[in-house]
N, C-alpha and C positions, 0 to 999 in steps of 0.2 A: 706544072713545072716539074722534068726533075729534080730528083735529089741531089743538092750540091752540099758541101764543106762549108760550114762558117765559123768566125771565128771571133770569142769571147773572151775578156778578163771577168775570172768570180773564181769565187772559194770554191776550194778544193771539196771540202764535207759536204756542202750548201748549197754550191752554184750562187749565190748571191753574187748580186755585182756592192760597184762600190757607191753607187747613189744609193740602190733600191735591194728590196732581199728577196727573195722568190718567189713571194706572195702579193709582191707589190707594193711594199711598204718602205715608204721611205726611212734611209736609214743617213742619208750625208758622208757617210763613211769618209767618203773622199774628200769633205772637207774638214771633219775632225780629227782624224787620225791616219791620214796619211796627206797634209800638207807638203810632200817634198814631190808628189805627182804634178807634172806637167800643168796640167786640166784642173787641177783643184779647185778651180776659182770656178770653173762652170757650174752654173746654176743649171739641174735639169728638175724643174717643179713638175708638182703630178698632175697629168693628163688621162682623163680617163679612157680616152681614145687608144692605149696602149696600155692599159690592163691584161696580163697575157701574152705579152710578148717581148720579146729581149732585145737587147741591144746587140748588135752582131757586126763584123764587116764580113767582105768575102775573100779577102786575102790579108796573108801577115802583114803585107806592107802598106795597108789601107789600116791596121790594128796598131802599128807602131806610130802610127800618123797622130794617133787617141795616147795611147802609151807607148814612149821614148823604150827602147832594150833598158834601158837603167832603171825606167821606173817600175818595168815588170821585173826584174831582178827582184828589188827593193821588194815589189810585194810580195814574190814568193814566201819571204822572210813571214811574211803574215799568215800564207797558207793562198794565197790569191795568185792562181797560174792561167796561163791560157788554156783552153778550154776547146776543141773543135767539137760542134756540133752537126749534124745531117739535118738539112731541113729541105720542106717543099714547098710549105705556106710564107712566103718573106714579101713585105714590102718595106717601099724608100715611106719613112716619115720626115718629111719636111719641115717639119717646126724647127729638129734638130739635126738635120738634115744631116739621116745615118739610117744604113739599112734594118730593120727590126724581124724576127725571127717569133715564127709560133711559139709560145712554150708549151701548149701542149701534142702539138705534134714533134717537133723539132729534138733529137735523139744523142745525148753527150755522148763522144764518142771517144776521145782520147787527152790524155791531159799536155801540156809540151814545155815542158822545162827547159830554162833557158840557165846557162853559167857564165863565168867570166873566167877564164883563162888570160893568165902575166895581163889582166888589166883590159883582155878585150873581149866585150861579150861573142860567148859561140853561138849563131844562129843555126836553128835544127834542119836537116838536110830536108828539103819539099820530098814530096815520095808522087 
């Protein structure tokens, strides 16, 4: 496969997401400490079948589907922004039926902060 753009919520410092941290350890995040996320209530328990690979979609609007613009605001607040990555190793995992991304090939490449302006979030111009 070419290399394509994907695209991730996880910390800023970390890359952790908000189930798992970047070693694969569950962390729940998203359902401790950030209860006002859409998705909180999903359960993603660990598979070892995906050891090594991240959670990803291939566009923003397949990423807004997972987190609402509001709910990624909200986390920026936390340090948690979207995240594009470059990868070439991705498949569809079907349990949770969402695309997953290498982590060790797969290459962070830019962060993308999202604002609200008089109350309406600005979405970042595609390039």
């Amino acid at each position: 496969m070419d290399k394509k753009i994907f695209y991730r919520v996880c910390h800023k410092d970390t890359l952790q997401g908000l189930w798992y941290d970047y070693k694969g350890l569950f962390t729940g995040y998203i359902h401790k400490e950030f209860d006002f996320c859409t998705h909180n209530k999903l359960e993603m328990d660990f598979d070892d079948e995906i050891v090594g690979w991240l959670s990803a979609t291939d566009s923003l609007e397949s990423l807004y589907q997972w987190f609402p613009l509001i709910d990624i605001i909200r986390l920026q607040e936390h340090g948690f922004y979207i995240h594009t990555f470059e990868a070439t190793d991705v498949k569809f995992y079907a349990r949770f039926q969402h695309l997953i991304i290498n982590q060790t090939t797969s290459v962070p490449k830019q962060i993308i902060t999202l604002g609200i302006t008089h109350g309406v979030a600005k979405i970042p111009n595609k390039k």
